[in-house]
N, C-alpha and C positions, 0 to 999 in steps of 0.2 A: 504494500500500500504506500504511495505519496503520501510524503511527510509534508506539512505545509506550513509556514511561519510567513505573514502578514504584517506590512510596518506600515503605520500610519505616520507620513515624517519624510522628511525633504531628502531625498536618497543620498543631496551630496553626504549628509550628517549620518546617514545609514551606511550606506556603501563602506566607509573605512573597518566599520565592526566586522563586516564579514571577513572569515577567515580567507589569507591568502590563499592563492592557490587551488581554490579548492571547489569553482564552481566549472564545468562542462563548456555550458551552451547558456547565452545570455541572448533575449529576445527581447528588443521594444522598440516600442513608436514613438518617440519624445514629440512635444510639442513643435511646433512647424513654425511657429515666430510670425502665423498670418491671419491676426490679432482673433482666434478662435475666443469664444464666448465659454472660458472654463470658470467654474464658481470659487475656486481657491487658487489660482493663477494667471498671475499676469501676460498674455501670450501678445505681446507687444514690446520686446523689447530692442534696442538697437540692435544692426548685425553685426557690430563686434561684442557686445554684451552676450547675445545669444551663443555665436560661435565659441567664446572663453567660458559658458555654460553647459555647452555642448562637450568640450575638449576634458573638463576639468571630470565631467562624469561619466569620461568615455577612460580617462589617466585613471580612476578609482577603480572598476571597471577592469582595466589591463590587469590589477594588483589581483584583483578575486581571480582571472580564468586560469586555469591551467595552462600549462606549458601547449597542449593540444588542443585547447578549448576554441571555442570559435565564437563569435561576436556578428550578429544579425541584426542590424540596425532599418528597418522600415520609414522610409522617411519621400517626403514627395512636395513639390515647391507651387506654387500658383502661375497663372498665366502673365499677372506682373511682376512676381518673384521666380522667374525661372532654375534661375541660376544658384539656390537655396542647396538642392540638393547634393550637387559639384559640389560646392565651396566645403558642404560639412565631409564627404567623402576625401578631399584635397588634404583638408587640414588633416582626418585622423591616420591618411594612407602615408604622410608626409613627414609624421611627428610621432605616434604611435604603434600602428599598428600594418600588416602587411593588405593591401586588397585583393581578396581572393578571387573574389565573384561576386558580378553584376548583374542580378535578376531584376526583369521588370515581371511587377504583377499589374497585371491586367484584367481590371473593374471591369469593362463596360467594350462591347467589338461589337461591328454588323458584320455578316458574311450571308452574302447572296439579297442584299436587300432588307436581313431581317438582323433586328438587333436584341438581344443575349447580354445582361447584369445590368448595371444602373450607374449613371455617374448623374453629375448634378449641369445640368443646362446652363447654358449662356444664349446671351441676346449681346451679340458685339460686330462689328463690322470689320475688327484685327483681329480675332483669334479665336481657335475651333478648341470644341470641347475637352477636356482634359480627361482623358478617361485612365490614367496607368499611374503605379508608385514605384518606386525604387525598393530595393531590399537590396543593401549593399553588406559583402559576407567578407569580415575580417579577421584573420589567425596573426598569430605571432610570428611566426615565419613564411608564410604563403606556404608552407609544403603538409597544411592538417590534411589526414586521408579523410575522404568522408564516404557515406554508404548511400553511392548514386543513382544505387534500383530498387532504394528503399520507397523511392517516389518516382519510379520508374514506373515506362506503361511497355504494352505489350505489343511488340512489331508489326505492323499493315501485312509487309510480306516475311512472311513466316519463313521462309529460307535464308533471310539474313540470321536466323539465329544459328547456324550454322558457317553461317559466312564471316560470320563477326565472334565466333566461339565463345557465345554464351552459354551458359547451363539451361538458361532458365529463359521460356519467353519474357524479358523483362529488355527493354532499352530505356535508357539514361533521359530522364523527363526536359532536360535541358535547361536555359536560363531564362523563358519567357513562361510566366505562369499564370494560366487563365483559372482564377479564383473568384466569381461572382460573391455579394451578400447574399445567402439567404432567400428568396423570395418575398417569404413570410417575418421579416427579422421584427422582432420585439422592438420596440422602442425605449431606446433609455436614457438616460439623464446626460449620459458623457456626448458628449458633442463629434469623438472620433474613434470610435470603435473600428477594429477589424475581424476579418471570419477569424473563426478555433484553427481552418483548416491550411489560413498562412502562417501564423505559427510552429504549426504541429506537421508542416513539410520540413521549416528549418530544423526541428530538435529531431526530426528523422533521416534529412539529410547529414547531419551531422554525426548522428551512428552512432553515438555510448550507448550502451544498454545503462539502466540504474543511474544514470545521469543524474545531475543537481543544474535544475535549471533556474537564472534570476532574471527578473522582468525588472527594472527600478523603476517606470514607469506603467504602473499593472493594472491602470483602470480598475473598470470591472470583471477581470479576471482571466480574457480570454487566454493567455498565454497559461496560464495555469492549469484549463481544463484540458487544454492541448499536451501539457507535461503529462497530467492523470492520463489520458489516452495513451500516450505514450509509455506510459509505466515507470516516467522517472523516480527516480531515488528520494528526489527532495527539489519544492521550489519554493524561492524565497521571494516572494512579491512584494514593490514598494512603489508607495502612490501617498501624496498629500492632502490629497484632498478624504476626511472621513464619510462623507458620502459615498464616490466612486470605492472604496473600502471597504463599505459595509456591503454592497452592491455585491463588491467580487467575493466576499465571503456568504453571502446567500447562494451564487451561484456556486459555486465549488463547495458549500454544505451539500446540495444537491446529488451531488456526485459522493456524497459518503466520507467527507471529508471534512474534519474540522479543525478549520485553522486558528491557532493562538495570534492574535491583536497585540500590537506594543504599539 
């Protein structure tokens, strides 16, 4: 059974308690700096304030993963802020950490006329819809192995599995990843939720069995129901605001789990 420990508290102030070394797979969405409507933070701040915010809890961060561990940062910029994304990728590829892999997930595609997940409209004369986020994937070395048929699909022509000397019909899901919301998604208080099931590719692609997974920006819980899925070891969720907290411990009681609050 996942172990689960819930910190209500500003992760820079959390982050250092956690033992070195000693986390897997760290998965979150920090705030986008594009002035979102959160009820216990301020999502407007300058972009060198934000980036030395970004940096400072990506350096805390370095200190928790394991030498193997890997670092999945979701993050995606607006059609006036394009350039959000690069810049946070630049700084941590440049000063911390190695860039391993650049997934885009993609929200929202037409194909053949018909359109498939949801993104949010615009009405503008420069610029078309924004339908895709970044998931940028960073290790310590660029050389982490990771298990790339754990979210792997199974071959159109079934003769390359033999041509490509696989075991198993399974090929490599690749780095564009079509992840719609839900249909039916509940509505909730947090303003930027993502699916369970973008999370819970990263802590699958990443391969530890018993893993310890950390979220320092854990909303309402998704990355955590994603670790229970997954079977990890232990995840340590942190989020400031006690709302979005209590949120994500209703939802992961759900799942037979109950997590201790600090």
């Amino acid at each position: 059974m996942t172990k689960i420990k819930l910190y209500c508290d500003d992760c820079l102030k959390v982050l250092p308690k956690i033992k070195t070394k000693s986390v897997d797979v760290c998965v979150f969405s920090p705030p986008y700096n594009l002035g979102t409507k959160y009820s216990h933070y301020q999502d407007n701040l300058t972009e060198a304030e934000y980036l030395d915010f970004i940096y400072k809890t990506s350096q805390r961060i370095y200190h928790c993963l394991k030498p193997q561990g890997s670092l999945f940062i979701n993050i995606g910029g607006s059609l006036l802020k394009p350039q959000l994304p690069f810049r946070v990728a630049s700084l941590l590829a440049g000063n911390l950490f190695k860039l391993q892999n650049v997934i885009i997930w993609v929200k929202s595609i037409a194909i053949k006329g018909k359109t498939y997940g949801h993104f949010t409209p615009i009405n503008s004369p420069r610029f078309i819809n924004n339908n895709f986020e970044f998931v940028f994937h960073f290790t310590k070395t660029g050389r982490v192995k990771l298990d790339r048929l754990a979210i792997g699909v199974p071959f159109t022509d079934k003769t390359n599995i033999k041509r490509f000397k696989h075991k198993v019909d399974r090929r490599c899901l690749g780095n564009v990843w079509w992840i719609p919301y839900p249909t039916k998604q509940k509505k909730s208080r947090h303003p930027a939720t993502y699916p369970i099931r973008l999370p819970l590719h990263c802590i699958k692609l990443h391969g530890k069995p018993r893993a310890v997974v950390l979220d320092p920006f854990c909303g309402t819980g998704a990355t955590g129901i994603a670790a229970i899925k997954f079977g990890a070891k232990r995840f340590i969720g942190i989020d400031i605001d006690p709302n979005y907290i209590k949120l994500a411990k209703r939802r992961l009681r759900r799942r037979v789990i109950k997590p201790r609050v600090k």
